[in-house]
C-alpha positions as CSV (number, residue, x, y, z in Angstrom):
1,X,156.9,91.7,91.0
2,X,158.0,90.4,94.2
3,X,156.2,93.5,96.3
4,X,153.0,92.4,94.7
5,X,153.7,88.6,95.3
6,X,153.8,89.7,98.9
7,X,150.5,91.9,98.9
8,X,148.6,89.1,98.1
9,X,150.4,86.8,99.5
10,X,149.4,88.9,103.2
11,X,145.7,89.8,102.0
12,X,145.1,86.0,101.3
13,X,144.1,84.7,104.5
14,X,141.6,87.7,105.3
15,X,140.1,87.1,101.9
16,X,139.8,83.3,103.0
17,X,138.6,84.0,106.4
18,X,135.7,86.5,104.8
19,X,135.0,84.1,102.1
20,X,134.4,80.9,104.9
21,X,132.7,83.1,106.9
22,X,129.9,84.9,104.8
23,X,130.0,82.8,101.5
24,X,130.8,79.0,103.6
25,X,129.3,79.6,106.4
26,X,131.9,78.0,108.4
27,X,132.1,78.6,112.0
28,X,134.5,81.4,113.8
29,X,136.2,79.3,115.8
30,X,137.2,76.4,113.0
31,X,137.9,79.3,110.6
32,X,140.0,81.1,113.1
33,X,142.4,78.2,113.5
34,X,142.7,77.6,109.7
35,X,143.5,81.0,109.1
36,X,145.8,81.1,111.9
37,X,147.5,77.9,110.5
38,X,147.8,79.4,106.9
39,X,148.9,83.2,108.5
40,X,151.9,81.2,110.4
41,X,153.1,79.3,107.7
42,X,153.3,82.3,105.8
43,X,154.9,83.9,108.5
44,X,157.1,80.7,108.4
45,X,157.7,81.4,104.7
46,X,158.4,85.4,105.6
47,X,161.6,84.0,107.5
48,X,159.9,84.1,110.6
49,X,161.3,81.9,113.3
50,X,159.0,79.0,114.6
51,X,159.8,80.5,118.3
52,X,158.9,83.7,117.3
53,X,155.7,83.1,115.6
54,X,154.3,80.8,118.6
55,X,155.2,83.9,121.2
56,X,153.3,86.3,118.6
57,X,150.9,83.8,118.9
58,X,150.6,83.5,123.1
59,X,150.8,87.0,123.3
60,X,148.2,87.6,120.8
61,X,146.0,85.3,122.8
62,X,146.6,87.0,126.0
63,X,145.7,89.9,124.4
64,X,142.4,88.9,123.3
65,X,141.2,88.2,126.7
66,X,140.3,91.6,127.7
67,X,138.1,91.8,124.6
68,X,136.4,88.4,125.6
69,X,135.7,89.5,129.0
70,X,134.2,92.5,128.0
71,X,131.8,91.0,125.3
72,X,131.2,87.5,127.8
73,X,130.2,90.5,130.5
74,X,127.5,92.4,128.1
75,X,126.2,88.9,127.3
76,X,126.0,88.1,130.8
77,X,124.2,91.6,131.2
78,X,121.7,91.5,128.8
79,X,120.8,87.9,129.7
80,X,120.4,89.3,133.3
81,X,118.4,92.3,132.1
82,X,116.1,89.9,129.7
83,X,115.5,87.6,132.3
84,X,114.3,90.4,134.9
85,X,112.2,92.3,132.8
86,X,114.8,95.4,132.8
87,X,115.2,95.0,128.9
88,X,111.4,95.0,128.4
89,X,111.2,98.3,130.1
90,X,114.4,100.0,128.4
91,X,113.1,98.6,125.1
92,X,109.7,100.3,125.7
93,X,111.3,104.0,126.9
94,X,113.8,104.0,123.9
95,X,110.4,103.8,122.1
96,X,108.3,106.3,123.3
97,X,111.5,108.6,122.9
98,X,111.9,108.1,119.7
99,X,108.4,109.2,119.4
100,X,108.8,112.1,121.0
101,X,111.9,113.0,119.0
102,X,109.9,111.9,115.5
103,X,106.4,113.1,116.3
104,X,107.0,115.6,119.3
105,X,104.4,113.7,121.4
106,X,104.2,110.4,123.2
107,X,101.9,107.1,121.8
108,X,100.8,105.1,123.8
């Protein structure tokens, strides 16, 4: 009973965070922190030290940098592209081979 006190007790907060975030609406960033609130105190409630959790914490934050560089960089890049008329031109050639590969001719 306990084991399965525990497995929802750890599935919870990623039910929660789906259910703000399709169903709610809510924004990433507010449901990010509540769910990070509730997976600490149940951390807490794991016998988790407070120190320990807020070094999980830093670390995990450091750790999500490189993921936000890359995705800030292909937003940067496709802004770029968009705003020099690059994308129009990729757009347009992923188009005409797709034709190619469909119809075995170009369309123009």
């Amino acid at each position: 009973m306990a084991d399965l006190l525990q497995f929802i007790l750890i599935l919870s907060p990623f039910a929660l965070a789906i259910y703000l975030l399709v169903i709610k609406r809510r924004k990433a960033d507010s449901t990010g922190v509540l769910i990070w609130l509730i997976i600490s105190i149940l951390a807490f409630f794991f016998s988790t030290s407070v120190p320990d959790i807020m070094i999980i914490s830093i670390a995990g934050i450091i750790d999500s940098f490189k993921i936000t560089l890359m995705v800030g960089t292909s937003i940067f890049m496709i802004t770029y592209m968009g705003e020099a008329g690059a994308l129009k031109r990729i757009i347009i050639f992923i188009k005409t081979l797709k034709d190619l590969i469909l119809h075995g001719k170009f369309y123009s």
